[in-house]
C-alpha positions as CSV (number, residue, x, y, z in Angstrom):
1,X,-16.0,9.0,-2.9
2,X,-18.5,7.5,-0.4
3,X,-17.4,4.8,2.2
4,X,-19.7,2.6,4.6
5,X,-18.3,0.1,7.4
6,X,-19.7,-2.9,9.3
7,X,-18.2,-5.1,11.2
8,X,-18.0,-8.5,9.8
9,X,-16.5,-11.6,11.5
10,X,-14.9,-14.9,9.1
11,X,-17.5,-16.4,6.8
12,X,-20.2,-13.9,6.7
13,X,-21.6,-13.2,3.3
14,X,-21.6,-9.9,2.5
15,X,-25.3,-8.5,1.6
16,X,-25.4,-7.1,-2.1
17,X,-27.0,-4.1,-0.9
18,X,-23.7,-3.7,1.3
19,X,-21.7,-3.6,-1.5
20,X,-20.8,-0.4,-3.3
21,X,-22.6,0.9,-6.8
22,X,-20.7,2.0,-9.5
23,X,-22.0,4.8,-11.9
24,X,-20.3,2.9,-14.7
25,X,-22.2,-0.6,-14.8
26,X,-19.5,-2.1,-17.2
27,X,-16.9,-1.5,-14.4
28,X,-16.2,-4.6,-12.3
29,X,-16.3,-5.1,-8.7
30,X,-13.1,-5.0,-7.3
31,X,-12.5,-7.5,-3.7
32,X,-9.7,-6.6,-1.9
33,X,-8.1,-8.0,1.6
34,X,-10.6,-10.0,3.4
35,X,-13.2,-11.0,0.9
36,X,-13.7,-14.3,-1.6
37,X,-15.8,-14.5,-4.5
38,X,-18.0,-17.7,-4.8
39,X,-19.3,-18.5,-7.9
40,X,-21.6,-17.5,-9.3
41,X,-22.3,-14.1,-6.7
42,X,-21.6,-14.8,-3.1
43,X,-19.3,-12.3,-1.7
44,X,-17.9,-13.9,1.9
45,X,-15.1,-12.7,4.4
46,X,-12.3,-14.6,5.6
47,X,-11.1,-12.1,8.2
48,X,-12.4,-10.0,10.9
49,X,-13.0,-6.6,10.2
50,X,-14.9,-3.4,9.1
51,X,-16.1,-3.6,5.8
52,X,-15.2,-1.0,3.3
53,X,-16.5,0.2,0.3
54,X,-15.5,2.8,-2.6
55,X,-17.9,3.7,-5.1
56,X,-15.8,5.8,-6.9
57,X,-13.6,2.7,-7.6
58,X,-16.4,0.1,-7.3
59,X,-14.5,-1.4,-4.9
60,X,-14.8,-3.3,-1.3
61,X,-12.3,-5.0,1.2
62,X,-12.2,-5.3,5.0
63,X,-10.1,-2.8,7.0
64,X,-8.4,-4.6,9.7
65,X,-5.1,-4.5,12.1
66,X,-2.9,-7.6,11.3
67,X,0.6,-8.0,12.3
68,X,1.9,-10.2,9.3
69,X,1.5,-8.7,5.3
70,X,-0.6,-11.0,3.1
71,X,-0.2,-9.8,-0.5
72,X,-3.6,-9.2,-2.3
73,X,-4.1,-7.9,-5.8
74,X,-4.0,-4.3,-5.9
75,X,-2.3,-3.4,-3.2
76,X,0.7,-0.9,-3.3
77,X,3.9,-2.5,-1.7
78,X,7.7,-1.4,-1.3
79,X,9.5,-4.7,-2.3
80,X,13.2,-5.4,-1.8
81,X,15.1,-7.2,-4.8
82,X,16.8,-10.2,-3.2
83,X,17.7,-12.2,-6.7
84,X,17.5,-11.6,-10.1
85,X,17.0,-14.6,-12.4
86,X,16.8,-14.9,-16.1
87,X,13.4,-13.0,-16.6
88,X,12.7,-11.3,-13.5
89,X,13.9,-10.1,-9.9
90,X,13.0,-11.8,-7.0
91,X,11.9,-9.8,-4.6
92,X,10.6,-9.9,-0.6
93,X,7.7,-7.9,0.9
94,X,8.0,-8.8,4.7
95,X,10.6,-11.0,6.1
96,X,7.4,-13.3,6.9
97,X,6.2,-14.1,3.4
98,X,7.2,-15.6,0.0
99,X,9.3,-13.9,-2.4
100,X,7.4,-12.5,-4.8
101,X,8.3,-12.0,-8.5
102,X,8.8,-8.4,-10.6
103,X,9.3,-9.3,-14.5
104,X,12.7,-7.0,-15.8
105,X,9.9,-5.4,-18.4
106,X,7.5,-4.6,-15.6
107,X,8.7,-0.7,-15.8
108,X,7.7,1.8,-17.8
109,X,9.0,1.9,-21.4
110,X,11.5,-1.5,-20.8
111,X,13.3,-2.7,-22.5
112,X,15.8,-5.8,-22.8
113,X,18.5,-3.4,-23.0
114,X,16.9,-0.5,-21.5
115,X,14.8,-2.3,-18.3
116,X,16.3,-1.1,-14.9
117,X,19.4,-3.2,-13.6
118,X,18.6,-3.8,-10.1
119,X,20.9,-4.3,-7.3
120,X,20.2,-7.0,-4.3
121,X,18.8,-4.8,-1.7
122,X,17.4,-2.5,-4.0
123,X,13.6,-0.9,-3.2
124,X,11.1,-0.5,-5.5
125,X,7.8,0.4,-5.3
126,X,5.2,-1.8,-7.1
127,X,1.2,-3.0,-7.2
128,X,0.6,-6.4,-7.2
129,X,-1.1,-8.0,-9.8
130,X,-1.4,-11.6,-8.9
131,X,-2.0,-12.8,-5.5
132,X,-2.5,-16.9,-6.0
133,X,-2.1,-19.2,-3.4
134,X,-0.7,-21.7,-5.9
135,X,2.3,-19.7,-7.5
136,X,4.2,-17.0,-6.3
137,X,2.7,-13.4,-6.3
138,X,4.0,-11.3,-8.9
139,X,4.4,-7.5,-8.8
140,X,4.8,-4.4,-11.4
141,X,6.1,-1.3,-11.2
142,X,3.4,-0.4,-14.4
143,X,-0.3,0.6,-14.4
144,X,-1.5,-1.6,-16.7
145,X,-4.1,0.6,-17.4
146,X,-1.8,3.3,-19.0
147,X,1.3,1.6,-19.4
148,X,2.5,4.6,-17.2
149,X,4.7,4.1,-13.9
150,X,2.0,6.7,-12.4
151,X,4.8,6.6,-9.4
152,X,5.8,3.3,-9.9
153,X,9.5,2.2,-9.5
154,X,12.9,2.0,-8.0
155,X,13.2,4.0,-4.8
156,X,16.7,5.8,-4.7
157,X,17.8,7.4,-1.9
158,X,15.6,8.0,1.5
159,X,15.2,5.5,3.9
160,X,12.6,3.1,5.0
161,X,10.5,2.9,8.6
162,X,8.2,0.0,9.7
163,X,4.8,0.9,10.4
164,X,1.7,-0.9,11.4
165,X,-0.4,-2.5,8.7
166,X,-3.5,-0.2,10.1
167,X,-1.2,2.9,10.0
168,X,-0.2,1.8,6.1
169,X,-4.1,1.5,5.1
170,X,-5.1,4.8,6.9
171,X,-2.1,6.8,4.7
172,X,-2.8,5.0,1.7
173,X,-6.7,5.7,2.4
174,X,-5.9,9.3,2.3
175,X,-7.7,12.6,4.1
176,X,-10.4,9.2,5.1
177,X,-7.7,8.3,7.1
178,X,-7.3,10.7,9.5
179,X,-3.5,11.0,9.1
180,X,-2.7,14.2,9.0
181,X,0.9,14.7,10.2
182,X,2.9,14.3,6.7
183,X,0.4,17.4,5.6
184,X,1.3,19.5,8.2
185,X,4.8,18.4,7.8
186,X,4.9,19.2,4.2
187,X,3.6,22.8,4.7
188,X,7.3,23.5,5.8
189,X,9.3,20.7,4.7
190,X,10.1,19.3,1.2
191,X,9.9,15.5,1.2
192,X,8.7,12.7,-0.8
193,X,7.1,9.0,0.8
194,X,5.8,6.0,-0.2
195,X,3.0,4.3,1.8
196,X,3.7,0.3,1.1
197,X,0.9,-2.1,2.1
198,X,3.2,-4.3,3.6
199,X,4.0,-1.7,6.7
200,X,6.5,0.7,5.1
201,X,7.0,3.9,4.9
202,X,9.7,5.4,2.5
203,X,10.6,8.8,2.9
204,X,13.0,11.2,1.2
205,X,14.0,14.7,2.9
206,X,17.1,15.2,0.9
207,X,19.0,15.1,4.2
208,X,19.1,12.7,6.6
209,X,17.9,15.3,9.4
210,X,14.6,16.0,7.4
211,X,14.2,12.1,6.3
212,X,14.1,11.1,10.1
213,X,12.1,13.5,11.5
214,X,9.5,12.9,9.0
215,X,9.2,8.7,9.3
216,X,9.6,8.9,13.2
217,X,6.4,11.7,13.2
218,X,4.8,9.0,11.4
219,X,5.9,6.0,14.0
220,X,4.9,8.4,16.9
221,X,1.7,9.1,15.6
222,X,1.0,5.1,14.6
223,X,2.2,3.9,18.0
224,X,0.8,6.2,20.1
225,X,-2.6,5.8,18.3
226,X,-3.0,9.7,18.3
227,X,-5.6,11.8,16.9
228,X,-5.5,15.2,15.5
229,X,-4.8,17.2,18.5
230,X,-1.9,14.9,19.0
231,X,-0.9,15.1,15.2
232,X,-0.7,18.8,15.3
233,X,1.7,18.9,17.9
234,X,4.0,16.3,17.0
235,X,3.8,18.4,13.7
236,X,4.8,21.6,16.2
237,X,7.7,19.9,18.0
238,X,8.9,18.0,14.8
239,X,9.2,21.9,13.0
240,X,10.5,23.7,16.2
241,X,13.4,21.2,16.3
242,X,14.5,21.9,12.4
């Protein structure tokens, strides 16, 4: 994976030598948050920011800190189900946005009969796949790709902490990041998380002692804007006090 950032303000146009290379040229470009296509190949910003981009995934976005969610194809969100209607759940990412909408077949292997039944307040954990700004964003719980969940799906159990939308990218951005408290947690702890684009974390310890420590190392670590010296003892006090 190679990444390059520069800092871009609204309505720049992106250089195509900026933009990453794909080693597969029948793979698309893929614009995340922050940049708009205009026909036929200008690439602009609408948002301050660092640009990004992933060659691996022949992809490019703008990495910024924002505090209100704006649903973009792609990206991984946990979604609460506030409705269910005749063909699909209604669901909100952020009490600040629309309600988007998950189809009852948008799991793996659904079925009419056998399609998760939902309760209001229940989590999931879902990509979106449509972002317009003239209908209601729609979400799935399915790679489309593989027809897989590939992690996809109702969250049961564990419990949810806000985070910052800068702290969400940097997790779901992996060891590029430079999070690295829930690794050093996990080398004595057992837990599972979800990183939602929309500024939550889900974590499950299988106790509510584990599950707490866990999100708040994560707050603490996000708020306090610490680095890896910092991490690594958060990770020490957090493990001393198990």
């Amino acid at each position: 994976m190679t990444s390059a950032q520069t800092i871009v303000l609204p309505g720049d146009t992106i250089a195509p030598n900026a933009l990453p290379t794909s080693a597969n040229p029948n793979k698309p470009l893929t614009l995340g948050p922050g940049l708009r296509h205009i026909p036929p190949q200008t690439i602009t910003t609408t948002i301050a920011g660092a640009l990004s981009t992933d060659s691996k995934k022949n992809a490019a976005w703008i990495e910024y800190n924002s505090g209100r969610y704006t649903p973009s194809t792609s990206d991984l969100v946990i979604a609460t189900v506030t409705n269910s209607v005749s063909e699909a759940y209604s669901c909100t990412l952020t009490p600040y946005t629309p309600t988007v909408t998950l189809p009852h077949l948008a799991f793996e292997s659904a079925t009419r009969k056998t399609r998760p039944q939902l309760a209001n307040h229940a989590l999931v954990y879902a990509r979106v796949v449509s972002a317009s700004r003239d209908t209601a964003p729609e979400i799935t719980c399915i790679d489309p790709s593989t027809g897989k969940s590939e992690g996809l799906g109702p969250l049961k159990g564990g419990m949810v902490f806000p985070i910052s939308m800068g702290m969400a990218r940097r997790l779901l951005s992996g060891r590029k990041g430079g999070v690295n408290v829930l690794e050093g947690l996990s080398e004595r702890l057992a837990f599972e998380v979800a990183v939602g684009r929309n500024g939550m974390l889900w974590v499950d310890g299988g106790n509510v002692r584990t599950t707490l420590a866990v999100g708040r190392a994560v707050q603490e670590v996000d708020t306090e804007a610490l680095g890896d010296k910092g991490q690594s003892k958060v990770v020490d006090r957090v493990l001393r006090g198990l």
